[in-house]
C-alpha positions as CSV (number, residue, x, y, z in Angstrom):
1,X,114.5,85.9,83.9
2,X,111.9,84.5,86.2
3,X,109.3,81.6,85.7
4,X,106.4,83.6,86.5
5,X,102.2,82.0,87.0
6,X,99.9,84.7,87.0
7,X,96.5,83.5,88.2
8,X,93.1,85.8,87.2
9,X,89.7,84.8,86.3
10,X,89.9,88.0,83.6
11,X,91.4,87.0,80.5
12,X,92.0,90.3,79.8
13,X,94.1,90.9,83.0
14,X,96.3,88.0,82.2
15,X,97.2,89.0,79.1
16,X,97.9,92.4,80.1
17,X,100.5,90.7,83.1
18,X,102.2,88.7,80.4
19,X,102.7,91.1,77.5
20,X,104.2,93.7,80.7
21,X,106.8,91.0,82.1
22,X,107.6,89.5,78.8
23,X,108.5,92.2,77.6
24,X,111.2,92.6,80.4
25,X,112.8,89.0,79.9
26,X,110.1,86.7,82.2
27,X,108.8,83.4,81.1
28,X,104.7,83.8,81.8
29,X,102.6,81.4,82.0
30,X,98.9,82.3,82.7
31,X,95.4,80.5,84.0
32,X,92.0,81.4,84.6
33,X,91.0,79.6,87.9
34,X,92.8,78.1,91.2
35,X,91.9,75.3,90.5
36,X,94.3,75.3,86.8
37,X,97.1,76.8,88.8
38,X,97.4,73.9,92.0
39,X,96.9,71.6,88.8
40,X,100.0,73.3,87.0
41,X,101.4,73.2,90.5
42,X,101.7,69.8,90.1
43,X,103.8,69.6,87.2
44,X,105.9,72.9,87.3
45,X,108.0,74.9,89.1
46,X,107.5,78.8,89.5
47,X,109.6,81.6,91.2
48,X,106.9,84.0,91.7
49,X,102.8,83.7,91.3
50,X,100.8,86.5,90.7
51,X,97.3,86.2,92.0
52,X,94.0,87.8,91.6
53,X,91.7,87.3,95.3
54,X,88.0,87.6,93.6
55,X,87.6,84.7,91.4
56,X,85.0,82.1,91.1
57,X,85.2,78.3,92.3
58,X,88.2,79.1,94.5
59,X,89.7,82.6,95.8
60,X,92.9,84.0,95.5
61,X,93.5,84.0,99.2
62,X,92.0,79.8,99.5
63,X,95.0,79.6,96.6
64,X,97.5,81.0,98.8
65,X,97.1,78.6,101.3
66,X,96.9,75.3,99.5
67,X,99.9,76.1,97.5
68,X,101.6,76.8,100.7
69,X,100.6,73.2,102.1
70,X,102.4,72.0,98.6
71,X,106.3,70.5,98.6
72,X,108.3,73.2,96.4
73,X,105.8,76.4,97.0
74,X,106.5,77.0,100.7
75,X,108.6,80.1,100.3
76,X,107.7,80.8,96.4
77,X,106.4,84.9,96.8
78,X,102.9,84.9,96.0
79,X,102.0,89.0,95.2
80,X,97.9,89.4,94.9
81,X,97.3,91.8,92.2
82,X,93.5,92.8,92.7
83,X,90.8,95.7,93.1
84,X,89.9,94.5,96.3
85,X,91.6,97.1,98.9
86,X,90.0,96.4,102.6
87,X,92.5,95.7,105.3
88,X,90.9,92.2,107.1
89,X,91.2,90.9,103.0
90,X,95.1,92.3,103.3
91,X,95.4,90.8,106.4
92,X,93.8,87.1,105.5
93,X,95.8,87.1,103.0
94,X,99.5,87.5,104.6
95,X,97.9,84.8,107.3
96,X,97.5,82.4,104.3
97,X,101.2,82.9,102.6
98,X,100.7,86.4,100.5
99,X,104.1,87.6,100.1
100,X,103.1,91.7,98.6
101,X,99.8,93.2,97.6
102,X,99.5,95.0,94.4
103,X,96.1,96.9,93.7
104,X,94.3,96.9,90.5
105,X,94.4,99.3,88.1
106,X,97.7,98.8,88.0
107,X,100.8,101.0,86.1
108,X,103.3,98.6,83.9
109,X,106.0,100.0,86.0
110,X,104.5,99.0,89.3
111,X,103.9,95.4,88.4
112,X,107.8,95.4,87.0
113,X,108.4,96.8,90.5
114,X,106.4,94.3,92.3
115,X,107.9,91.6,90.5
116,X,111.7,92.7,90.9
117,X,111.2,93.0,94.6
118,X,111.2,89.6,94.9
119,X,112.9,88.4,91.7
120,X,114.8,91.2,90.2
């Protein structure tokens, strides 16, 4: 079982992540902005982070890079799970810290894969 934060300004999304990986044994927790997760960065550990790129107040990949400044989230794989598809965006995002890149829509059996990559 993995401590899992999966990240997504669509509620709808989150939900969708948890009910998927809790139903295979992970712990899920799940926020609506980057600027919840580097506050629940703060108090709690996670062994993987999920993380939509398109969200408002602070993106995915802006995320990515200030949990990487952060003691304990160096080397923590961060997948982006998004619709967003265009190669510089794939490419800013490994420069930041993004570990894998999963696109949106999304099967329940390739999340599960994306997650046990790293975890499994």
């Amino acid at each position: 079982m993995a401590r899992i934060l999966a990240v997504d300004d669509a509620k709808s999304i989150c939900e969708i992540i948890k009910l998927v990986l809790t139903q295979v044994g992970h712990d899920v927790t799940t926020v609506l902005s980057g600027r919840e997760a580097l506050e629940l960065a703060k108090t709690q550990d996670f062994d993987i982070i999920l993380c939509d790129v398109n969200m408002p107040e602070m993106n995915g990949i802006s995320l990515v890079g200030k949990l990487r400044l952060k003691k304990g989230f160096e080397y923590v794989p961060i997948i982006m799970v998004t619709t967003e598809g265009k190669d510089y965006k794939k490419n800013e995002a490994r420069t930041m810290g993004a570990s894998a890149w999963l696109q949106k829509p999304f099967s329940p059996e390739h999340l599960i894969k994306a997650v046990d990559r790293f975890v499994g």
